[in-house]
N, C-alpha and C positions, 0 to 999 in steps of 0.2 A: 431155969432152963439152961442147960448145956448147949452154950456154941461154941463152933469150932475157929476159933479165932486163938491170934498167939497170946500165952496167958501175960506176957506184959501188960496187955492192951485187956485181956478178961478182967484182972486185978479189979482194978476204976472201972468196967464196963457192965462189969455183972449185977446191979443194978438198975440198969438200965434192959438187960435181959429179961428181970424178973415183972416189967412192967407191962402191964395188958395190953397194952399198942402191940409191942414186939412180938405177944405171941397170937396175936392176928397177921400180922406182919408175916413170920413162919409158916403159917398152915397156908398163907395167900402164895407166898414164893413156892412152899411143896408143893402146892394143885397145880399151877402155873409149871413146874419143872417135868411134871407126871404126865399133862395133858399136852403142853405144846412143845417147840423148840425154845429154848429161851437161851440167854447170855449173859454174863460168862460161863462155862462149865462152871459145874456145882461145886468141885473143890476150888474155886477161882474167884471164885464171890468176894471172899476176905482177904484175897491177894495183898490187896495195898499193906494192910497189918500185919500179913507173914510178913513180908517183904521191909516193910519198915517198922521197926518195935519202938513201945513207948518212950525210951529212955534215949533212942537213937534223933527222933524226929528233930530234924534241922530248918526244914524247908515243911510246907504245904502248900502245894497245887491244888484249886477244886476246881473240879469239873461238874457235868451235869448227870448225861446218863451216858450206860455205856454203849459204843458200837453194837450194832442189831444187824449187821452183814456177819455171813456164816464167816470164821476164823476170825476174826478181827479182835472180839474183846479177850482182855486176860485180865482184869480186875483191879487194872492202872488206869487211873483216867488219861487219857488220849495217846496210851499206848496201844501195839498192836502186837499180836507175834509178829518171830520172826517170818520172812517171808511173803509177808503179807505186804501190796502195796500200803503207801502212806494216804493216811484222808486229808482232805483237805491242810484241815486248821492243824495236823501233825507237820506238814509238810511248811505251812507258815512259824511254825515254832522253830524246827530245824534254820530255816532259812533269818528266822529273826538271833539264833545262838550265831551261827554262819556271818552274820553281817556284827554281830555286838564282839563274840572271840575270836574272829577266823579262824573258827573253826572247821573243817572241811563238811560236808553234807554227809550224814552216814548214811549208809547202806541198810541197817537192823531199824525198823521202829519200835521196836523192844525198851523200855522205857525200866525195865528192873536193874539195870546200872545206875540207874538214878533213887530207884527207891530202896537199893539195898547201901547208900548213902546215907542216907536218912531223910530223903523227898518223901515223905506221907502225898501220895498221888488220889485223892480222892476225892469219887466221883458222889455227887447228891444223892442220887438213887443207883443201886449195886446191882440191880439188875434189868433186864429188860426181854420182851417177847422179842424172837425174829421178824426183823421188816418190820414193826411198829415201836417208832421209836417213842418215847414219853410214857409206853402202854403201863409200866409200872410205878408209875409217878402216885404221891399221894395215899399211898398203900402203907405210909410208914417209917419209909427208908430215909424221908427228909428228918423227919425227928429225930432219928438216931443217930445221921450225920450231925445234926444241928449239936446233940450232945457230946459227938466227937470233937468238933470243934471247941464248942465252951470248955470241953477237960482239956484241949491242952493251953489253951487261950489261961484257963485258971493253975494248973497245975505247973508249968513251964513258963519258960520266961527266955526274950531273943530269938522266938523264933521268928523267919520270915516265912508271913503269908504272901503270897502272889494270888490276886483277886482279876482272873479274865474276866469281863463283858458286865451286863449286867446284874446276871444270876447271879456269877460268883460274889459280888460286890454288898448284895443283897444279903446273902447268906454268910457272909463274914461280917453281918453289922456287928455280931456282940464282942468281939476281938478288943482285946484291951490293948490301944494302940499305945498305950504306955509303956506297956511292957514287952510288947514285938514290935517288926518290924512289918510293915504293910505297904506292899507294891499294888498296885490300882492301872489296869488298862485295858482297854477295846480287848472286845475276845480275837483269838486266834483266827475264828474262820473268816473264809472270803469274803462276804457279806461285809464282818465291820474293817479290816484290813486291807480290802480295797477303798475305804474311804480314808485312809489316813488312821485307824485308831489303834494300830499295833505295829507296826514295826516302826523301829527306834526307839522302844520301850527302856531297852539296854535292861530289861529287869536281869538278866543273867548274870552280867557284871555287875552289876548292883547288887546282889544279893550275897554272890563270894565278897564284894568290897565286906559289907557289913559283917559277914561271916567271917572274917581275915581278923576284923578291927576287934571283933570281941575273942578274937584268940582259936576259932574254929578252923577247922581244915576248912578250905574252897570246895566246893561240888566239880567235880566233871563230868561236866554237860555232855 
């Protein structure tokens, strides 16, 4: 099968296209794109891998699904367009880079400054119906994260994952912490962040630390 993903990322991926999951997986996304509203726009799905190519990935963010409010997703986990207010657990992220670099609060939640870095922002499942969030869960897209992950967990080496809450943590168990770097905390939203589980994380500056030590440029946050 032909996807439209960047062929860095096709290379190592295209078998995983060719497996019967993914083309259940396809015909579920087209019915679901045809008959209802769903999220991100359909060239937006793969954003994370336009945006950040194999050979670039520095960082990985996972997230879970994506925003299911009209504008909001663009195919960066907990980005948003421009213009769009910040949701919650975007606006605790902000606030926890704010308090770790003093860094000023920005204005854009637009998160492709960071994946055109090389921050791989990706969410578990890549798409979602409007107003029902989770409604795409299970349909597939965990697997083929899952194997995004193990190819760079296998193929690369020093990257730093940042593992939010419980899900992410889960989903980065096969991470070979031997050979990356693995940040571990309370997810972003108000839920676990009003109890103490996220900010003062300092994952931010911890992650350009590591990135500096093994001779990489810092991200700007």
């Amino acid at each position: 099968m032909d996807v439209n993903i960047h062929e860095s990322w096709k290379t190592y991926l295209q078998p995983e296209f060719e497996k019967p999951y993914f083309n259940t997986l396809t015909e579920f996304v087209k019915n679901e794109y045809k008959n209802y509203t769903c999220y991100p726009p359909g060239k937006q799905i793969f954003s994370a891998f336009d945006h950040c190519h194999f050979n670039d990935v520095k960082v990985v963010i996972i997230g879970q699904d994506p925003y299911h409010g009209p504008g909001q997703a663009n195919g960066l986990c907990f980005s948003v367009n421009d213009g769009i207010p910040h949701p919650p657990s975007l606006v605790n992220i902000f606030k926890e880079i704010e308090n770790d670099l003093e860094k000023p609060y920005p204005q854009s939640g637009n998160l492709e400054k960071w994946a055109n870095q090389g921050v791989l922002l990706l969410n578990a499942t890549l798409t979602v119906r409007a107003h029902q969030a989770g409604s795409h869960q299970n349909k597939g897209w965990e697997t083929f994260t899952d194997a995004v992950i193990q190819l760079i967990s296998d193929k690369k080496e020093n990257v730093v994952f940042m593992l939010w809450g419980g899900y992410a943590k889960k989903k980065g168990a096969k991470i070979n912490n031997e050979k990356h770097h693995v940040l571990s905390s309370g997810h972003p939203s108000p839920l676990s962040a009003n109890r103490g589980m996220w900010f003062g994380n300092k994952h931010f500056s911890k992650c350009n630390s590591f990135l500096e030590s093994i001779g990489k440029e810092p991200i700007l946050w």
